[in-house]
C-alpha positions as CSV (number, residue, x, y, z in Angstrom):
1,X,9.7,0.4,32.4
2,X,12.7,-1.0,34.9
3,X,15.7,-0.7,32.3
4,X,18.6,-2.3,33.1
5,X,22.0,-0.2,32.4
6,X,22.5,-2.3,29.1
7,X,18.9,-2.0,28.0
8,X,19.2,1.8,28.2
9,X,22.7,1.7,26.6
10,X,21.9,-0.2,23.6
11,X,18.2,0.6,22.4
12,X,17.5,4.3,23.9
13,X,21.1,6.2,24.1
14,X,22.6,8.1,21.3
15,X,20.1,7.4,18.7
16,X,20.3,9.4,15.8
17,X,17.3,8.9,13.9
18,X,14.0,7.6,14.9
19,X,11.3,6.4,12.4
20,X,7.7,5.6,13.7
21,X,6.1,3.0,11.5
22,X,7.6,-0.4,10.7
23,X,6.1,-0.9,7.5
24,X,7.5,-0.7,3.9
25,X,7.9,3.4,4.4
26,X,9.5,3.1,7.7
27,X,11.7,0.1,6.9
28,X,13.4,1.4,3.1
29,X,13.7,4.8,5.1
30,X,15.9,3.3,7.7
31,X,17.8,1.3,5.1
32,X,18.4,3.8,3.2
33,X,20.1,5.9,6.4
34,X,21.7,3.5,6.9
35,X,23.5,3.5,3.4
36,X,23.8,6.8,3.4
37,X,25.1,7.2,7.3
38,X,26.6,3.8,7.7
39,X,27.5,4.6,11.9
40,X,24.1,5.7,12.8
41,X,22.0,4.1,15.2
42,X,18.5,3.8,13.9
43,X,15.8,2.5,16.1
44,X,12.2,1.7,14.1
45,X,9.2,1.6,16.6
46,X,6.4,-0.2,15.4
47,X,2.7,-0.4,17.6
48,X,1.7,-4.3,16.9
49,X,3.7,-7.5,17.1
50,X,3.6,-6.8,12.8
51,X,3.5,-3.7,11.2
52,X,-0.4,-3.0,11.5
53,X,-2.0,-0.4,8.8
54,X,-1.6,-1.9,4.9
55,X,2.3,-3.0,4.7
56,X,1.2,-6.8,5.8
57,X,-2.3,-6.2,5.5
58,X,-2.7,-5.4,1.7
59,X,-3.9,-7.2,-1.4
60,X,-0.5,-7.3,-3.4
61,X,-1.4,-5.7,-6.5
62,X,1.7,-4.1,-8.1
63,X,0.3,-1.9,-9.7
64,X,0.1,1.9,-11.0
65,X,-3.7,2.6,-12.2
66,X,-6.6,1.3,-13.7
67,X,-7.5,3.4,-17.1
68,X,-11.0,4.3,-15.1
69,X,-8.9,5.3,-12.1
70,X,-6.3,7.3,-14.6
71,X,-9.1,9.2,-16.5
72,X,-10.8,9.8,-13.1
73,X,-7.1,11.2,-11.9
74,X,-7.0,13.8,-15.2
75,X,-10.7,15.2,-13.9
76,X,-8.6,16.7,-10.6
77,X,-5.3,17.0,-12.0
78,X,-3.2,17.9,-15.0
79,X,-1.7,15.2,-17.3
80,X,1.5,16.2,-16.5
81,X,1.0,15.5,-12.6
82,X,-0.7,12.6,-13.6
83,X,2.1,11.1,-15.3
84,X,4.4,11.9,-12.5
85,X,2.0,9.7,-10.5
86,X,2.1,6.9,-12.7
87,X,6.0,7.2,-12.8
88,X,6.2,7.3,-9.0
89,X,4.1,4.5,-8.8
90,X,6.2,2.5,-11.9
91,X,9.7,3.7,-10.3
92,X,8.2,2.4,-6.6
93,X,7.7,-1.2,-8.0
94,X,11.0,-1.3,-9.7
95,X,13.0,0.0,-6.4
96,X,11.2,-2.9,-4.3
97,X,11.8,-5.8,-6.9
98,X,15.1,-4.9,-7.5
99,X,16.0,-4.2,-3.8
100,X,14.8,-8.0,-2.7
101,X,14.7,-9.8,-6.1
102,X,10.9,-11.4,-7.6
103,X,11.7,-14.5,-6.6
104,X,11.8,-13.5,-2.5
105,X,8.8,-11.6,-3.1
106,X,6.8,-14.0,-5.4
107,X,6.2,-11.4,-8.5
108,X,4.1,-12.5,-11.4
109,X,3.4,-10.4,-13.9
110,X,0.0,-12.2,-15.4
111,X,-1.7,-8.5,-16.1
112,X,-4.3,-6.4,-14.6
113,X,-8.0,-6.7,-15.8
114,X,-10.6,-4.1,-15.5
115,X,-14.0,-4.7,-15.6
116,X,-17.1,-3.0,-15.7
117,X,-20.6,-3.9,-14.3
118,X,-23.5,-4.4,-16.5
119,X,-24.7,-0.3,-15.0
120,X,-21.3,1.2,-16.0
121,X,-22.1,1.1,-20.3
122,X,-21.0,4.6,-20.0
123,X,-17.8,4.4,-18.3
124,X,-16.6,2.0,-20.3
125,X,-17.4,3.4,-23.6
126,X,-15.8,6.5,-22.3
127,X,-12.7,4.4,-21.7
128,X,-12.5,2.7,-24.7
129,X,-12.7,6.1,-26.6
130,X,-9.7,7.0,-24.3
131,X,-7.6,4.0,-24.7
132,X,-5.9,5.5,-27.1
133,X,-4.8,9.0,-25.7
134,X,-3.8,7.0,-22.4
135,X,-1.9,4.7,-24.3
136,X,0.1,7.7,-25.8
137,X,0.6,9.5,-23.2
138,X,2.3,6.4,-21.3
139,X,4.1,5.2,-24.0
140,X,7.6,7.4,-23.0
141,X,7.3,5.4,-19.9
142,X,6.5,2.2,-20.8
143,X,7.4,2.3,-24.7
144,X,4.8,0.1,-25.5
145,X,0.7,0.3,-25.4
146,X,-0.5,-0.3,-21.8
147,X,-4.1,-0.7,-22.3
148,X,-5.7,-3.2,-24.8
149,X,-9.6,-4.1,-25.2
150,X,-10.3,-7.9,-24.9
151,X,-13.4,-10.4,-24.3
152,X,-13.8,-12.0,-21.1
153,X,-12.7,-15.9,-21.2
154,X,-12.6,-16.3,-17.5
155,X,-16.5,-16.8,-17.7
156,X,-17.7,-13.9,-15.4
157,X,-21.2,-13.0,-15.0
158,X,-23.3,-9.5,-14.6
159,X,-19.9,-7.7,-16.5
160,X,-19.6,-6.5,-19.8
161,X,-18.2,-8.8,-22.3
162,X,-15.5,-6.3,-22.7
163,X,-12.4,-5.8,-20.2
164,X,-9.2,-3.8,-20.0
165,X,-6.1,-5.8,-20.2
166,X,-2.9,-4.2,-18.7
167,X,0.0,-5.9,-20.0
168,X,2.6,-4.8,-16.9
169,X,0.5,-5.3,-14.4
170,X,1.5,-8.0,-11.7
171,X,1.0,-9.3,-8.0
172,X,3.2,-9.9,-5.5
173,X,3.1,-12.0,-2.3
174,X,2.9,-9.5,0.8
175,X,4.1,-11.9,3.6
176,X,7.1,-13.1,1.6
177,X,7.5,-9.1,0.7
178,X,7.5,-8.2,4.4
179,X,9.6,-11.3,5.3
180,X,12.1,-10.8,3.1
181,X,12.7,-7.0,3.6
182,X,12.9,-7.6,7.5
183,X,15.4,-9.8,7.4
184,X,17.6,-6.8,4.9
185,X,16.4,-4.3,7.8
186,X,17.3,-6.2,10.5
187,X,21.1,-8.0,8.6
188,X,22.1,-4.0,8.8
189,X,21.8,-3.4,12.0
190,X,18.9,-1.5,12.2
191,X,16.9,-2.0,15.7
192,X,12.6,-2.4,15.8
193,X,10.8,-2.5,18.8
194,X,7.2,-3.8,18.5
195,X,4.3,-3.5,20.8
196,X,5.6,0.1,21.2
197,X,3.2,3.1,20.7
198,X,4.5,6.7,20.3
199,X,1.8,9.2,22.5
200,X,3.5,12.6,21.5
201,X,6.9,14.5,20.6
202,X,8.1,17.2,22.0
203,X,11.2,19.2,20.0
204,X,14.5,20.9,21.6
205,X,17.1,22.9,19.8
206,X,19.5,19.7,18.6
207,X,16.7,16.9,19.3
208,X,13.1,15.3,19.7
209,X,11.9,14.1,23.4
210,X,9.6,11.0,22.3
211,X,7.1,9.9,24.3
212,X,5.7,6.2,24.4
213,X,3.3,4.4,26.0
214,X,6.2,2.2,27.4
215,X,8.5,4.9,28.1
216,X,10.3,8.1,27.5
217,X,14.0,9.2,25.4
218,X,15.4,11.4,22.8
219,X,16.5,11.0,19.6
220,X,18.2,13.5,16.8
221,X,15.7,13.4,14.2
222,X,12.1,11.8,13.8
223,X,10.9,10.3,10.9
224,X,7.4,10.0,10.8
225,X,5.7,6.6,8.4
226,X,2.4,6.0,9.5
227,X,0.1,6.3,7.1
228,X,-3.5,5.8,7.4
229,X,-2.6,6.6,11.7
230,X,-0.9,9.7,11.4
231,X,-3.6,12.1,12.0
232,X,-2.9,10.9,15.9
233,X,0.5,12.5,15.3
234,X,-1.2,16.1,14.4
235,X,-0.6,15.4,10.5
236,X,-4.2,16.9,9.6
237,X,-4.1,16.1,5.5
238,X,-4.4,12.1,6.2
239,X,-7.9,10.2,6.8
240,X,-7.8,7.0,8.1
241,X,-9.5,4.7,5.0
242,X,-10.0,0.9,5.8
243,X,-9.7,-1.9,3.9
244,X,-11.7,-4.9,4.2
245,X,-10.6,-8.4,2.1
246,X,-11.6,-12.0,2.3
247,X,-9.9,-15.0,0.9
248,X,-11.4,-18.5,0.1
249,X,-10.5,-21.8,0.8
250,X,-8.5,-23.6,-2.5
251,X,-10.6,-23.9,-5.6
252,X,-10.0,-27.4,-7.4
253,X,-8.9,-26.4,-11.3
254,X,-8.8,-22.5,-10.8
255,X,-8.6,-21.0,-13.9
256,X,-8.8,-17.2,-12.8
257,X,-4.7,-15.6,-12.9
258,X,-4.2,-12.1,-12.4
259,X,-5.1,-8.9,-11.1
260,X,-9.2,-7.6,-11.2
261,X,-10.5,-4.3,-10.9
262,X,-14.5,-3.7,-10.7
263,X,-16.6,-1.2,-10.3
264,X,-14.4,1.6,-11.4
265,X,-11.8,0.0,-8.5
266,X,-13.9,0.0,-5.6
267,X,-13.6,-3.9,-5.7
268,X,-10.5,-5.7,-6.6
269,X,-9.5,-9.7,-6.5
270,X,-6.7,-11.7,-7.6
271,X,-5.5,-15.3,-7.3
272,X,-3.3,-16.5,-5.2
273,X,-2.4,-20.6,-3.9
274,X,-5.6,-21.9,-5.8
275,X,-7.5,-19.3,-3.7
276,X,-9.3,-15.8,-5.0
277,X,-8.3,-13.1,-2.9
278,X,-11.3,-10.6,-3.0
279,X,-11.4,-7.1,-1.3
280,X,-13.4,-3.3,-1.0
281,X,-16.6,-2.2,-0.6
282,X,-15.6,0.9,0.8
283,X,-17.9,2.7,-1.0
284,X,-20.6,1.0,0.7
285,X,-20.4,2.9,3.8
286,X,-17.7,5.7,3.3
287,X,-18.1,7.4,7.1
288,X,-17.7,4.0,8.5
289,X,-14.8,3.0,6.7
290,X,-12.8,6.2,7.7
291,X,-11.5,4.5,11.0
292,X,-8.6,3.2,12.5
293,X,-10.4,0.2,14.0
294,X,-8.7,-3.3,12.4
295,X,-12.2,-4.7,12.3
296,X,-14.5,-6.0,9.8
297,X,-18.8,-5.2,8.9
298,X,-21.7,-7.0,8.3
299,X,-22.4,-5.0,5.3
300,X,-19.4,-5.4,3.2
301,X,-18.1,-8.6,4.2
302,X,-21.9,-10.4,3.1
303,X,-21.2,-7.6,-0.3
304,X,-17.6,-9.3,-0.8
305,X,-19.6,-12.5,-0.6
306,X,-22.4,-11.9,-3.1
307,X,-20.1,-10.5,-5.6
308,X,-17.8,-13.9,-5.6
309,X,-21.4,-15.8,-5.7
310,X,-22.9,-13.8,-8.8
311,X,-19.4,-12.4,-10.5
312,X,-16.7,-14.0,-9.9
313,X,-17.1,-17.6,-9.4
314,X,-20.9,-18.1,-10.5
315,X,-20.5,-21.8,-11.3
316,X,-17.8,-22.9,-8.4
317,X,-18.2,-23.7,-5.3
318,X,-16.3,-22.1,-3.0
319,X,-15.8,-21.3,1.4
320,X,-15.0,-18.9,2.8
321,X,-11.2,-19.1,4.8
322,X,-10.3,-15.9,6.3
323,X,-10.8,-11.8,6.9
324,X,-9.1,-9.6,7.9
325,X,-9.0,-5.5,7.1
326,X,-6.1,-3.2,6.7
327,X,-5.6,0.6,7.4
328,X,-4.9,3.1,4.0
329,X,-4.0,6.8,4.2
330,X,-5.9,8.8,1.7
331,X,-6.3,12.4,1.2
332,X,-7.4,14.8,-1.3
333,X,-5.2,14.9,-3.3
334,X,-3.0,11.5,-4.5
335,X,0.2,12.4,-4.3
336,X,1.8,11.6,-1.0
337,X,3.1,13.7,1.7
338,X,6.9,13.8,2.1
339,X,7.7,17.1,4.1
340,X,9.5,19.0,7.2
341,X,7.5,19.4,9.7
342,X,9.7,21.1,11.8
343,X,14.0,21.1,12.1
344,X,14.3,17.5,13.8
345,X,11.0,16.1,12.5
346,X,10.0,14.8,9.0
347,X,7.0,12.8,7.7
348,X,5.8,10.8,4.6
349,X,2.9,9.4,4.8
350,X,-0.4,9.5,2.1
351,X,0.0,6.8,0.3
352,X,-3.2,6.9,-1.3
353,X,-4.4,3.4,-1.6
354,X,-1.2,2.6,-3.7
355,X,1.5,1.8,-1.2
356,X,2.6,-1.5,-2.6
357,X,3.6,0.6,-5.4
358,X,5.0,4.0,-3.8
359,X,6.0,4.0,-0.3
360,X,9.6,2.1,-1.0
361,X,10.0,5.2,-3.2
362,X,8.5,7.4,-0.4
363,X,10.6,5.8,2.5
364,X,13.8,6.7,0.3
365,X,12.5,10.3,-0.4
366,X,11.9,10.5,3.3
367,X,15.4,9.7,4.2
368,X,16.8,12.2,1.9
369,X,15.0,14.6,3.6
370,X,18.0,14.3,6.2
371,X,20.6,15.8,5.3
């Protein structure tokens, strides 16, 4: 690049911290620098024209874990980190609603539904005998039962007559989300470049050499938020785990409100403007789905499709009005990343399929990091 004196001056000299990733990590990080070090000059550099993994990209379910999810959590890890999951995840929604208010983000809290597939008898025996164990052990956080057993009256087919109801469950809208905590981002003086990719880092004693695809300059500390991408920064315990969703056209009299789980989560829909939002599949095809490509397949879109066709709106006629696919970070364990990486570079990143819920809570953590 040909920068002018001012250009360099103003975006690439004296910055003190730079955080890769403009999405809801990246951003509550740099606001909450900025808080903490009000005459800092942070500079957010972001690869798209929007951020580009999940942050704009996801479904907008707030929430923190379907009892088939929660019980398959307590097979790999103790109820006490389990908890601590569900608390991050509860503590993550509260930070975000509170930080841009429901109304700017369009929360509605209609409840979460789980249901299971006419194959899945067991599992949801096993859940109903578990209700009331989960419901105890969340109770301290949400001091009432969580989980309740109800009969479907949305009129699915090929489910069992009997769901999961989550009371606190709710949905947000993502663009209004992302819209709204921009504008806070950018109102304190925070700086994001877009179209901007970082190619490596390089560390000195008192700063980081960053090196773009635009250009090259230093900055005092990194801050690393990028998710499902950050294996291309060297960070080995994150896989790349796509998302693929549809959405329909508006359905006349849609009586379908709230949030849906099926098949033990690996499919999830909601509604949204008169419209059912419908996503996963993932476990179609897991090898394929472990990209970085924003793309979507053959196999799962015409999957999404049958599902809404046989499940979810059997007697409605419906098209089809757009796709699109996100990127998630998973890993092997759920809890997310939030580290040094070295003295001038930190990271948090793993979000684990739950970053509506988490990764305000993460970008804070991350900031604190900086000391």
């Amino acid at each position: 690049m040909n920068l002018s004196y001012w250009e360099t001056k103003t975006w690439f000299s004296n910055i003190d911290f730079c955080i890769i990733g403009s999405g809801i990590t990246g951003l509550n990080c740099a606001l909450d620098l900025k808080q903490r070090f009000p005459k800092s000059k942070v500079l957010i550099l972001e690869r798209s024209i929007l951020p580009n993994g999940a942050s704009t990209k996801n479904a907008g379910f707030a929430c923190f874990g379907s009892v088939s999810e929660i019980l398959d959590d307590l097979n790999s890890h103790s109820e006490e980190e389990v908890l601590k999951l569900v608390q991050k995840r509860l503590k993550g929604l509260k930070l975000i609603r509170n930080q841009l208010g429901d109304q700017n983000i369009g929360y509605k809290e209609y409840g979460g539904y789980e249901l299971f597939t006419k194959e899945d008898e067991a599992l949801l025996e096993e859940c109903k005998e578990k209700l009331f164990q989960l419901n105890k052990m969340l109770k301290p956080v949400f001091g009432a039962a969580v989980f309740s057993v109800q009969n479907d009256s949305f009129g699915f087919q090929n489910i069992r007559q009997k769901i999961i109801f989550n009371q606190f469950e709710g949905q947000l809208n993502t663009g209004k989300m992302m819209e709204a905590l921009l504008h806070k981002v950018q109102k304190a003086g925070i700086k994001i470049l877009n179209n901007i990719t970082v190619e490596e880092f390089t560390e000195t004693k008192n700063s980081v050499k960053i090196k773009t695809d635009k250009l090259e300059f230093s900055a005092k500390k990194l801050l690393i938020a990028t998710n499902g991408f950050s294996e291309k920064l060297g960070i080995a315990q994150v896989k790349p785990a796509r998302a693929q969703v549809l959405i329909t056209k508006p359905i006349k009299n849609l009586k379908i409100k709230g949030t849906f789980h099926l098949d033990k989560g690996y499919y999830y829909f909601r509604n949204i403007d008169n419209r059912i939002l419908f996503g996963g599949g993932r476990n179609l095809d897991f090898k394929t789905e472990e990209t970085t490509e924003i793309a979507q397949t053959e196999l799962i879109q015409q999957k999404l499709e049958e599902l809404l066709n046989t499940t979810v709106l059997p007697k409605t006629a419906f098209e089809i009005d757009h796709r699109w696919s996100g990127i998630m970070g998973v890993g092997t364990q759920k809890s997310p990343i939030v580290k040094q990486i070295s003295e001038n570079v930190v990271c948090g990143v793993r979000l684990g399929g739950m970053g509506v819920a988490i990764s305000s809570l993460v970008g804070k953590e991350l900031s604190e990091l900086i000391k």
